[in-house]
Every structure is written in C-alpha cells, then in structure tokens.
N, C-alpha and C positions, 0 to 999 in steps of 0.2 A: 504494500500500500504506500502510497505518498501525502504528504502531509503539506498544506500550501499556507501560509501564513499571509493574511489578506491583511492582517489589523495596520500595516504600517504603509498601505497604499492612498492615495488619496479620494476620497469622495468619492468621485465620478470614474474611477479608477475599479473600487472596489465594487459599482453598481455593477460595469460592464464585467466583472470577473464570474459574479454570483450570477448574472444572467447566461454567460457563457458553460459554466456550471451546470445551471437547469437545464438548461439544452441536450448538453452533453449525456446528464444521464438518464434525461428524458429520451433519447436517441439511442440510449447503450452502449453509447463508448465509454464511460465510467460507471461508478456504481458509488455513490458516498455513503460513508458508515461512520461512525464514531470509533474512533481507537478501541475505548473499551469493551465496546459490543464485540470487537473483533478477538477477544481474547480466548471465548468457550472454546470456539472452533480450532484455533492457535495450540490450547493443551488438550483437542481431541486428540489432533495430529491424524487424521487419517490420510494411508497411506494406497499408493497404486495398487488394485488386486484386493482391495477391503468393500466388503458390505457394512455400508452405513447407513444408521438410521436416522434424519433428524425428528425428532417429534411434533413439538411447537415450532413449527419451519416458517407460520406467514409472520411477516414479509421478505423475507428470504436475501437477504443479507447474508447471513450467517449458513444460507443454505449455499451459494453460491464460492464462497470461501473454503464448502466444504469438497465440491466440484472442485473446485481448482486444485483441489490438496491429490484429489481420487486421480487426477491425472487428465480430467474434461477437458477441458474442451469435450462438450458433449451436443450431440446434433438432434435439434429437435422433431425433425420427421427427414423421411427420404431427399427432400429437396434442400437442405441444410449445406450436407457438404458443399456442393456444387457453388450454392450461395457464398459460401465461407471463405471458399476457393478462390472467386472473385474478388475479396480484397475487402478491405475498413468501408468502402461505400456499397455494399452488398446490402440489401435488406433481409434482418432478420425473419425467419421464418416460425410461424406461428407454434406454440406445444400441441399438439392433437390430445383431443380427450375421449377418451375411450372407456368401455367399460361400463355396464346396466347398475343402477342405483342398486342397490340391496337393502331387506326388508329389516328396519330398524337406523338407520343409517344417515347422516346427516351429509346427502351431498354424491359425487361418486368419485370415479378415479380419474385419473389423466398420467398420462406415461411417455415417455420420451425416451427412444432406442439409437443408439451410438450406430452410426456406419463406417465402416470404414474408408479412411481414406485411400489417395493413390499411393502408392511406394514410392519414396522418394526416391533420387539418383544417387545420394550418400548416406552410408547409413546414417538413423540418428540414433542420439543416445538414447539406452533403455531406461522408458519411463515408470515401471514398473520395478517391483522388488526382481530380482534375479532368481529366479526359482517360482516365482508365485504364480505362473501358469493361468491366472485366473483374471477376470475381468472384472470392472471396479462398477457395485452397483450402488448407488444410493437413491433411496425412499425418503419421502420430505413428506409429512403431514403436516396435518391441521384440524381443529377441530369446527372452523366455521368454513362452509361453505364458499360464504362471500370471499374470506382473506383468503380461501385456497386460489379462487380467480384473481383477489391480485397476485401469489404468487406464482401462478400461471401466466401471468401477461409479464409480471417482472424477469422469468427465467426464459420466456420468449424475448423476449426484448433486447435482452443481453446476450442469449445463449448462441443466436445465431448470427453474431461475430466471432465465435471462435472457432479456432481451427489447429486440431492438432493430429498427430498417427495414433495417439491414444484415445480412447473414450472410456465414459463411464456412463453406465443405461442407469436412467432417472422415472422413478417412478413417485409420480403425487398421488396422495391419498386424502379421505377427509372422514373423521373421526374422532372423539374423545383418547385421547392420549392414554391413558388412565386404563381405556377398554383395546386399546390393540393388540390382533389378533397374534399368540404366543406362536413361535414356530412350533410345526408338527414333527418330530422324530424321526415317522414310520414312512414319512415323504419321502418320495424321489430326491434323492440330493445331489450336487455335482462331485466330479469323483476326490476331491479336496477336502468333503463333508470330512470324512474320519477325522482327518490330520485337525483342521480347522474348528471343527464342534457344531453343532444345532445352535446358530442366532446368528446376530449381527458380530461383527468384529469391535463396532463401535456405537456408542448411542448418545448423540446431544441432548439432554433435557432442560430446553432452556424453558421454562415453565411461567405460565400465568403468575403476575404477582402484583402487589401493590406500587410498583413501581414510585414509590419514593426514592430513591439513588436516583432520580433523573429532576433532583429539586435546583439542580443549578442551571439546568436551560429552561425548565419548564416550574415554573412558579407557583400553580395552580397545584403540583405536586403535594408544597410544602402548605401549601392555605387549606386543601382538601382532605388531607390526611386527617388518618383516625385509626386507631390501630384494633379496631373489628373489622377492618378488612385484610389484614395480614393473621388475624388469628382464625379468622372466616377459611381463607387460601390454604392455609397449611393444611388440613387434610387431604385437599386436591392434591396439592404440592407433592406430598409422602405417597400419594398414591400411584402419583406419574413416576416417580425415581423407584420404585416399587416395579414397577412395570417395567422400566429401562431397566434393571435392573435383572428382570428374568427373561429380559430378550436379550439381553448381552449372553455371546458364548457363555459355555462354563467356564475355559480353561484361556486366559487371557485375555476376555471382554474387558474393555473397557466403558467408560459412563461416564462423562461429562454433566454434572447438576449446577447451573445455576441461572440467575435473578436477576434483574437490576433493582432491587432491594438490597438495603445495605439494614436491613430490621433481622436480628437472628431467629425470629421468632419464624421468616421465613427462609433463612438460608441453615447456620449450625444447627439448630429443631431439627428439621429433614433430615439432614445426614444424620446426625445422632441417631434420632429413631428406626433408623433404617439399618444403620450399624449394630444396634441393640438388637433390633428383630433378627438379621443375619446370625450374630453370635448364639441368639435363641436356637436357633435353626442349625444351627453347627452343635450343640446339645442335643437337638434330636428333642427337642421342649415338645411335648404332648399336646401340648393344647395349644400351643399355635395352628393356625387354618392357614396351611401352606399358598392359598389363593388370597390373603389378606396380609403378607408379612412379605419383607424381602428374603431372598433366597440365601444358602448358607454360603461362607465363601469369598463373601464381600470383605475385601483391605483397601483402608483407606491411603490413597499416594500424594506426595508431595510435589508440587510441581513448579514449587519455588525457581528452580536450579536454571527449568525450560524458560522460562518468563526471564529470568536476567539472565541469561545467555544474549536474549532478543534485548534487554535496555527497559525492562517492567520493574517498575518499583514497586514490592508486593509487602502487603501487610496483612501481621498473621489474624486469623480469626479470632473470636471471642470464646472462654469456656464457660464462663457464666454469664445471665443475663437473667431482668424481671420480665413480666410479660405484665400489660397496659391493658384496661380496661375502662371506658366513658362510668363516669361517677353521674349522680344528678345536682350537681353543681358548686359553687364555689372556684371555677374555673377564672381565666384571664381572660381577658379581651386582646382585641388587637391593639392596643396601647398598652399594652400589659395592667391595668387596672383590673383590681379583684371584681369580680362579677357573681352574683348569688344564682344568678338563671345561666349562665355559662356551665355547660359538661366541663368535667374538670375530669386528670388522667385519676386513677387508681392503681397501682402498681400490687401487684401479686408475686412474693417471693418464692410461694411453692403451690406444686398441686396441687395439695390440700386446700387452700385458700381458693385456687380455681372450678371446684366443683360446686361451688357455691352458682357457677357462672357456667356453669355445663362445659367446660375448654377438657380439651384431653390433654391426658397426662404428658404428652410429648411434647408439647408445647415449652416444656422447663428442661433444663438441663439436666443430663444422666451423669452419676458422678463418675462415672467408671470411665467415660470417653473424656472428663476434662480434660487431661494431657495430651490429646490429639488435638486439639483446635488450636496450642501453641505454634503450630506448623505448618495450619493450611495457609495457601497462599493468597485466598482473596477470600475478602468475607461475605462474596458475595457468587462463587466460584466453587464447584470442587469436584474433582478427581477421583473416582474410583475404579476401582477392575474387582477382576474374580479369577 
C-alpha cells in the first residue's frame, strides 16, 4: 500500500488531489483503506495454494488484500483475461452471480473462476509455495444481502484490472457468519485433503461491532456510544470466532478475530471465552454441547514480531477490565454538568454483580488467561491456530 500525505498541499491543490482520488477508485485503479483496517488480513498472511475464508467480507477491503496475498489476480468471468490482457484502460468485467436462493437463506451466491492465462515467453517466478500443487480458493461472505452486492460491484470493479499467470477462484456467499455451513469429512476432497485436513487453511473474523475505535474520524462514534451495545455484540461476537474456529483445519488452521472496537468487552471477552471453552474441550468437559463451544486445540499466537518486522507499533492487550452498564441517572451532560435525568455508566466488577442484568458470565475476565493478554498484539486484533 502507499501512503500520500495531502495535509501540507495547498487548498486548491489538495481539492484537485481528493477529487482525483475518487475517481480513481471509483474507476478501480486504486482501492483506499485505512492502514489499520489493513492489519487483520497482514497477520492472516494467506498464502498461494491456501483456502480462505473471509466471513464478514462486505465491503471488501480487506477481502481484496486477501486476493492479492492468494496470489489473484483473479478473473471474474471468461471475458476477464482477454480484458486484462488489454492493458490499465480495459474495462473491468462484471462478477457473475450464480446459484438458486436456498430455503432459509438471506440472499444467494455469486462466484468468480480464475482462467488461465497465456504462457509467457520467460519463465516467471513461482507464485505459489513450491510443493503446494494446489490452487488458491477464497470464499468472502456476508451476512446482508445488500453489502454482499456492494461487494460484488467492489471486487468487479477492481478485479478486472488485474492480471497475473496465477489465480485464485472466489466465491461470494450471503449468510449469518455465526451459521456457516461446517465442512463435511465424508466429501469428495482434492487429493491434498489428507496432508492438509477438512477446512479452511485460514479464516478472517472481522466481526460486527460497536465500532467505537473509529471515534477519531467519525464523531458520532464517540456522542453515540453506550456500552449495551458492545455487551448486546459479544454473544454474536463469540459465536462467529466459534465458528471460524471449527472451520479452520485441525492441524494448522489458523483464525484471525478482530474489531474496530478498542472496548475489551468486545475484543479480550471473545478470545478469553473461546480459549476457556477450547481448554474445556481439551478435558473432554461432559457437559459442554460440542455445537455451542469452541473446539479443543485452540493456542493463542503472538504476532507482535510480524507487525514490527512491517514498522507497526503494537500495544499489548488488557487482562483485566469492568464491564459498563446505563444506570437511571445522575449522569453528565455534555458540559460535563451533573445531571439527575442523565443515564449515568454503572461499572460491574464481576459476574456476580452482572446477573442482576442478565450479561453472561464471559463478559469478565477469566483468571486463568490473565497472562496471555500481556502479549497480544492489538487490542483490538488477535491470532489464533489449532
């Protein structure tokens, strides 16, 4: 990615910049993202020859970052390469959508098949790992309908200026996160299954959230906020990472979980609970409902080391924290002036306190993982395999 620093242009300088900007990636020759957005996909790392899954994929950003990783350049119908072929003023060629609604189902599918291109006249380098035999798929959902068509028109838009000997076949899906469908075992698999394992090699869950960590460009963030909806989230939350979780292989999956919430109540909570349920699950605990817990197996990684390697300043998570609830008042104003009809916060140091309030118990810290959260590397971010 590149980074352009406008602020020290002049006025009618910087108009004509940002207009040139929209254009551009209104047209598809760029993509603009925010550095930090960029970071999940960064410590997926997927690599050429991997199946990946994004979950929460719209608006596709971070779906595209992860194409680029797979080795895509990827073509969105028959008429792509040839387009491709033709050069930066080529018109990108539209995603095809394909595939009958199913009964239950919010939306349908659309898929996108890599062709190949011509052989060049010298070789190129191998974009793939050296041994990996295998072709790089990656699945991008969504759970609305509407965001799956925009990123349907986003990965058309873009998709058909590139052009490489490589590809990676892209399938969109729409769906609850939470309910996607687990792989089946007893399938047909390709002949890599053994080595490889039943799932994804990799799974993004960048998950629905209260989206407070976005209070410095958007303002309305920090005036709107209330933290019943970050304690509202977190069951989704644990449910989705739950899920990426037992779609990730056994034996080397990896799991990318995170937010732009910087509230732990939706980022350290999640992993915690998930960690805890695993460990359950690694006892062979009775009364866990193997369809309601994360699966055994789960270790939490560090991915400090990757991030400054790149020039990321990373700061480690939290092991403890209170969880917030609206009182019926004595609150402040926006002047900070005590107010009697003002919600005012309520802070709750343990679960105990929070059944008063029906919250679940994983909303608080487990004591047993404190000393893991000294290490993660974004508190907002985190890294798991199996």
């Amino acid at each position: 990615g590149w980074e352009l620093e406008l602020d020290g242009l002049e006025p009618e300088l910087q108009k004509e910049a940002k207009r040139v900007l929209h254009e551009a990636a209104g047209s598809g020759l760029l993509c603009r993202q925010e550095a930090v957005s960029m970071l999940p996909a960064l410590v997926l790392a997927a690599r050429p020859g991997e199946r990946v899954l994004d979950l929460c994929a719209s608006p596709g950003s971070k779906t595209m970052q992860l194409l680029e990783a797979l080795g895509a350049p990827y073509f969105a119908n028959a008429a792509a390469p040839a387009a491709a072929a033709a050069g930066a003023d080529a018109q990108p060629a539209p995603v095809q959508k394909t595939g009958k609604r199913q009964k239950g189902a919010k939306g349908g599918m659309a898929t996108a098949h890599p062709e190949p291109a011509a052989e060049p006249d010298e070789p190129e380098d191998e974009v793939a790992e050296e041994g990996s035999g295998a072709a790089s798929l990656l699945v991008a959902n969504d759970a609305n309908p509407l965001r799956v068509e925009t990123l349907a028109e986003s990965l058309s838009r873009h998709g058909g200026r590139l052009h490489s000997p490589a590809g990676a076949a892209l399938v969109l899906s729409c769906g609850l996160a939470q309910d996607f469908p687990l792989p089946d075992p007893s399938a047909t698999s390709p002949p890599d299954a053994k080595a490889r394992g039943v799932g994804f090699d990799a799974v993004l869950a960048d998950v629905p959230c209260s989206g407070d960590g976005t209070a410095r460009k958007d303002r309305r963030a920090l005036s709107d906020w209330a933290p019943t909806v970050g304690n509202e989230l977190h069951a989704t939350q644990l449910a989705i990472l739950r899920r990426a979780l037992h779609l990730a292989r056994g034996t080397g999956g990896r799991v990318v979980y995170s937010t732009c919430s910087l509230n732990p109540v939706e980022d350290e909570a999640v992993v915690s609970a998930a960690l805890v349920e695993s460990a359950a699950a690694n006892a062979h605990d009775s009364s866990l409902d193997p369809s309601r817990c994360a699966p055994p197996g789960v270790t939490l990684e560090d991915a400090c080391a990757l991030l400054r390697a790149r020039g990321v300043t990373c700061s480690p998570g939290v092991s403890s924290w209170r969880v917030a609830v609206m009182g019926d008042g004595g609150g402040e104003d926006a002047d900070g002036e005590s107010d009697d009809e003002m919600p005012a916060l309520h802070w709750l140091d343990s679960s105990a306190e929070g059944k008063a309030h029906k919250l679940p118990n994983t909303l608080w810290p487990v004591m047993i993982y404190y000393f893991l959260f000294s290490s993660f590397f974004l508190s907002s971010s985190f890294f798991l395999s199996s």
